[in-house]
C-alpha positions as CSV (number, residue, x, y, z in Angstrom):
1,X,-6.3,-6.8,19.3
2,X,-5.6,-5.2,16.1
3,X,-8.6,-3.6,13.9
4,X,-10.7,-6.7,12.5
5,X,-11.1,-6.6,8.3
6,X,-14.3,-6.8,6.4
7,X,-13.3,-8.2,2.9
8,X,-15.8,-8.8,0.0
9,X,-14.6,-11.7,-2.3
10,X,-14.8,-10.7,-6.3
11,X,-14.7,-14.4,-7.8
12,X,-14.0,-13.6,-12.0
13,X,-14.4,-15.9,-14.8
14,X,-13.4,-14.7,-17.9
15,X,-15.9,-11.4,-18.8
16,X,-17.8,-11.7,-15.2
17,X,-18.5,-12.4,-11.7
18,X,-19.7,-15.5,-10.3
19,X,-20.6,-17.5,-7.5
20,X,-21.4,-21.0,-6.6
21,X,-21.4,-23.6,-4.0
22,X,-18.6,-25.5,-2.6
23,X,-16.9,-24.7,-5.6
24,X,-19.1,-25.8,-8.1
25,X,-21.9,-24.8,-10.3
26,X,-20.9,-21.3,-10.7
27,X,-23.9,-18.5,-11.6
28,X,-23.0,-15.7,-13.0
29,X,-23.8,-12.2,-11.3
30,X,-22.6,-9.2,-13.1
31,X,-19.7,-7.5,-14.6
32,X,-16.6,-6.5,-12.6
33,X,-16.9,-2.9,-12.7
34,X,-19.9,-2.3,-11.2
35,X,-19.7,-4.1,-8.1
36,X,-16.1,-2.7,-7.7
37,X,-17.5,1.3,-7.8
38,X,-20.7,-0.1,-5.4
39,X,-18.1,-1.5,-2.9
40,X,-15.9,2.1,-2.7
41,X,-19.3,3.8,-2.3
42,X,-19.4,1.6,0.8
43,X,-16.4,2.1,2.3
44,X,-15.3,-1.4,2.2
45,X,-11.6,-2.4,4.1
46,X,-10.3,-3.6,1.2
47,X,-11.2,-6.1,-2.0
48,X,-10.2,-9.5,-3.0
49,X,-10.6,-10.4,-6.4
50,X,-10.0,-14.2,-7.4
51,X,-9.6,-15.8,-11.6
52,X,-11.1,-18.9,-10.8
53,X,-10.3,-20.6,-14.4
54,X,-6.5,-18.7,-14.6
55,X,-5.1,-21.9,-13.1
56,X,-6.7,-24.4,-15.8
57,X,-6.3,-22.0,-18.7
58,X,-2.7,-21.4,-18.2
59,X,-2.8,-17.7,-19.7
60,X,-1.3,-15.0,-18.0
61,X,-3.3,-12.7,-15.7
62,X,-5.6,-10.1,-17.5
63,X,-3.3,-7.2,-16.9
64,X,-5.6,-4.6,-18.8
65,X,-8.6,-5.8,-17.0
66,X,-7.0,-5.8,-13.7
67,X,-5.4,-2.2,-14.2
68,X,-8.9,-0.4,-15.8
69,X,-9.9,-2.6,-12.0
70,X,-7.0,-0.9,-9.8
71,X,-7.6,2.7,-11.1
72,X,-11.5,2.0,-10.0
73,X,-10.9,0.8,-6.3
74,X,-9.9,3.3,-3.6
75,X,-9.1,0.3,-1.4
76,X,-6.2,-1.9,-0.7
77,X,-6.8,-4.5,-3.9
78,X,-5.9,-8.2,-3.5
79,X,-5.6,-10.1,-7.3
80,X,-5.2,-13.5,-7.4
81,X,-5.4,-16.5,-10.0
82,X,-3.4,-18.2,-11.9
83,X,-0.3,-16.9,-10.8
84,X,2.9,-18.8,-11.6
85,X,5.8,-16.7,-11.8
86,X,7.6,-14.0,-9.9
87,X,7.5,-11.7,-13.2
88,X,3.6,-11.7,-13.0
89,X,3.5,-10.5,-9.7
90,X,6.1,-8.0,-10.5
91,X,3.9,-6.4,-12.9
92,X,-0.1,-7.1,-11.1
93,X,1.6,-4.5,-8.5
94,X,3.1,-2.2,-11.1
95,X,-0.4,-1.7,-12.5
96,X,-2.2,-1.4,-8.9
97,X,-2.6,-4.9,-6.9
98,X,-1.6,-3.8,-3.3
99,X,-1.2,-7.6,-2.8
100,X,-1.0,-10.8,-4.6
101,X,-2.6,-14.2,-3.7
102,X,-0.8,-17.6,-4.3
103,X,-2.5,-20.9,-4.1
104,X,-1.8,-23.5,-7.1
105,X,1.7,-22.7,-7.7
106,X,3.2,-22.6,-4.6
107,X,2.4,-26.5,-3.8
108,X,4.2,-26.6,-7.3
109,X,7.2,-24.6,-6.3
110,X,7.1,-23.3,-3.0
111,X,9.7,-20.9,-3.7
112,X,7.9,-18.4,-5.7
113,X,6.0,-17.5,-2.4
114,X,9.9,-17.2,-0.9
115,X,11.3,-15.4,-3.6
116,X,8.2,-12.8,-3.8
117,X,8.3,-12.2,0.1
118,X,11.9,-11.1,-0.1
119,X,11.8,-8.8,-3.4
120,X,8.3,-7.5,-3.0
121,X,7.8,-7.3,1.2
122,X,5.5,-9.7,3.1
123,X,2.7,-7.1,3.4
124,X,2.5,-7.6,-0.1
125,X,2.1,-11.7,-0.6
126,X,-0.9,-13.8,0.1
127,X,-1.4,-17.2,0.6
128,X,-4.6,-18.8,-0.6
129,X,-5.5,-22.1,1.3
130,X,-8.5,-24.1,0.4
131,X,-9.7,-26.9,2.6
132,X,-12.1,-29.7,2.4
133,X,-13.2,-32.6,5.2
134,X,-11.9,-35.8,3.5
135,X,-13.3,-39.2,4.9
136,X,-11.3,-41.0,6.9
137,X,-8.3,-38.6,6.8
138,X,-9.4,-35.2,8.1
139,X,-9.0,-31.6,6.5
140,X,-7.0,-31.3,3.7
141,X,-5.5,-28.8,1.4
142,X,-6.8,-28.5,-2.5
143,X,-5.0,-27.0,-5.2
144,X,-6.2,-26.0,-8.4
145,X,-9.9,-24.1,-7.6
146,X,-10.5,-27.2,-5.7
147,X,-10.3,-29.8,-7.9
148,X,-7.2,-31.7,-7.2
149,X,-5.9,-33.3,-3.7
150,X,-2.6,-32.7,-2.3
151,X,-2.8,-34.7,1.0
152,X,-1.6,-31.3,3.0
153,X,-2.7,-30.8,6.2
154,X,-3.9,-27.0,6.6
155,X,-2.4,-26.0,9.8
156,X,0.6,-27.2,8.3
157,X,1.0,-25.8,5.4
158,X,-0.3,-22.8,6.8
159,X,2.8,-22.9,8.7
160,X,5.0,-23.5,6.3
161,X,3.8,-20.6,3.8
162,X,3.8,-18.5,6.9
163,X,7.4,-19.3,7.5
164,X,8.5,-18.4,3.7
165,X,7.1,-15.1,4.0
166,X,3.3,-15.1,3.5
167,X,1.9,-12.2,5.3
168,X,-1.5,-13.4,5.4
169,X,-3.2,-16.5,5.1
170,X,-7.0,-16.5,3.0
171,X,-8.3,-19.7,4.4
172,X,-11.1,-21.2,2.2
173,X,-13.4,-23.9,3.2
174,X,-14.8,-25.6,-0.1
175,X,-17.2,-27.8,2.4
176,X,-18.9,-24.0,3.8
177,X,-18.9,-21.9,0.4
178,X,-21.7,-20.4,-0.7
179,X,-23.7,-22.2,2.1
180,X,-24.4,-19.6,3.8
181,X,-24.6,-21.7,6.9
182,X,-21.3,-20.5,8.8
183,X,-17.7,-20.1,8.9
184,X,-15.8,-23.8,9.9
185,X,-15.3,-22.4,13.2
186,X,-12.5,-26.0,13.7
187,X,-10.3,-25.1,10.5
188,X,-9.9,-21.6,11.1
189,X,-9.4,-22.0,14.8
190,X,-6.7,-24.8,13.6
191,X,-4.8,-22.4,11.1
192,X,-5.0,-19.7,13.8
193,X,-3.1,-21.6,16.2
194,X,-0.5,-22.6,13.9
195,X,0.6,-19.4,12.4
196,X,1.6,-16.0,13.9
197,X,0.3,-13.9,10.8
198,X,-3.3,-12.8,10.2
199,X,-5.9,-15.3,9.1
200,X,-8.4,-14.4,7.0
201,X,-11.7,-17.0,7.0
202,X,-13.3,-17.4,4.0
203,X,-16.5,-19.8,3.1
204,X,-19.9,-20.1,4.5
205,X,-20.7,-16.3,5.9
206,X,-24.9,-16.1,6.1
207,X,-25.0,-13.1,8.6
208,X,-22.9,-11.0,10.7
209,X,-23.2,-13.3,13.6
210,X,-21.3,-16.1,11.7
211,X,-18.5,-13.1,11.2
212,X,-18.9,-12.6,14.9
213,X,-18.0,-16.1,15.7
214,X,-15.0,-17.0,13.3
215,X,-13.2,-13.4,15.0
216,X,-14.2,-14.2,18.2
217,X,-14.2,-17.9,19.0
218,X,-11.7,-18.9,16.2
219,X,-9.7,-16.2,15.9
220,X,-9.6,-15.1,12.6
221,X,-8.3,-11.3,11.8
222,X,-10.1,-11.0,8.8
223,X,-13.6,-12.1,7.6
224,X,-13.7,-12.5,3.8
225,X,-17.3,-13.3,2.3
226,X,-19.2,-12.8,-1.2
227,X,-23.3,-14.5,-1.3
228,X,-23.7,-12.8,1.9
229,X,-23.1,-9.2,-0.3
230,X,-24.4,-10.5,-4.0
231,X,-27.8,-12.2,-2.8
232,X,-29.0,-10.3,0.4
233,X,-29.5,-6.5,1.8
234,X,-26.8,-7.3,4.3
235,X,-23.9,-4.8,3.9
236,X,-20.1,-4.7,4.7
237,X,-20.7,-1.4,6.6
238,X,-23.7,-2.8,8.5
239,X,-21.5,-6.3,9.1
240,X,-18.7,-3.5,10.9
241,X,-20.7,-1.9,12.9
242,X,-22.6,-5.4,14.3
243,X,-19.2,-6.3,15.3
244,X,-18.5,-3.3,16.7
245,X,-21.3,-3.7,18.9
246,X,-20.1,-6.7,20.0
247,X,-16.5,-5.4,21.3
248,X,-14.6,-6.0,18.0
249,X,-12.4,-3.8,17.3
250,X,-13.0,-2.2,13.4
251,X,-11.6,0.4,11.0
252,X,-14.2,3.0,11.2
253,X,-14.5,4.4,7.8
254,X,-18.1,3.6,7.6
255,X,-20.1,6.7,7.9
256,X,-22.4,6.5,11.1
257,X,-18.8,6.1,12.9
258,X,-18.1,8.0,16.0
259,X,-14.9,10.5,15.9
């Protein structure tokens, strides 16, 4: 089994962070910056951070933001939002992204997350799913920060991203965010089983025990998570070395590590 990710989520709207549930009713909880220089301190595996209003705006990605960003974080650094053309990607990695995440624009053209695979490496694209439960009809994909239906199934557009290139998967369930009551142990397990690239589950982390459960019972090579970081003492390091205890293989770059 290869070494298991712990990934904080950065969610930015326009001058800040924020978080909300399931989507919605977003609070604001501090500048970029900060949070950024408190997660190097901690040794995290690598950052995500997500422009939850690029998509609806349609302005190009904040390059200047995202490079004064890059030049703070001594981790691999995931930008997504908003992102529409293969010219925007070109220059989030020229100014430090290690990877970019697609979501909107690729049920628009499928392509771009083709055409960036092949000129910029797979290692290097990231496909953002988010999921909800619809009545009657099952889990289905959501485009647009989760505000409009696209009648996808996740497993198989999972599949189909995968099969363009898409080195990873960032699996969100819109149903779990900011719950704090659990990863949706069926959709990941579901994605997992359709793909043969790294999953990482986003949506609903409380504790390290829900971490725990989406590596172990559903599969998932990544565990991605922001309340569980902005509103309690719980720690990325401390989340690593739980699941270390419990047989998971981590990167051990936190500091109580043994040589």
């Amino acid at each position: 089994m290869l070494k298991v990710r712990v990934i904080p989520t950065l969610l930015w709207k326009t001058v800040g962070l924020v978080k909300g549930t399931k989507f919605d009713s977003w609070r604001r909880v501090g500048p970029v910056m900060p949070a950024i220089k408190v997660y190097n301190a901690r040794d995290v595996d690598e950052l995500v951070l997500l422009d939850i209003v690029a998509n609806q705006s349609g302005t190009d990605p904040d390059y200047d933001a995202v490079a004064d960003f890059a030049d703070e974080c001594f981790v691999p650094f995931t930008v997504g939002g908003g992102i529409r053309a293969i010219t925007q990607i070109q220059r989030l990695l020229r100014i430090g992204a290690d990877k970019v995440t697609i979501n909107t624009q690729a049920y628009i053209n499928p392509e771009i997350v083709t055409e960036a695979a092949v000129r910029f490496g797979t290692q290097c694209i990231v496909a953002s799913i988010d999921v909800r439960l619809v009545d009657g009809e099952g889990y289905r994909c959501f485009s647009h920060s989760g505000t409009v239906a696209t009648k996808r199934r996740p497993e198989e557009w999972a599949r189909e991203l995968a099969d363009r290139g898409a080195g990873e998967i960032l699996l969100t369930s819109i149903d779990k965010d900011g719950t704090m009551a659990g990863y949706d142990l069926r959709l990941i397990e579901k994605v997992v089983n359709a793909v043969d690239v790294a999953v990482i589950a986003s949506g609903g982390a409380g504790n390290y025990e829900h971490m725990r459960l989406a590596i172990q019972e559903a599969g998932a090579s990544a565990v991605a998570a922001a309340s569980i970081f902005h509103f309690t003492e719980q720690t990325p390091e401390e989340a690593k070395k739980y699941l270390a205890a419990s047989g998971i293989p981590v990167r051990k770059n936190y500091k109580y590590a043994e040589a």
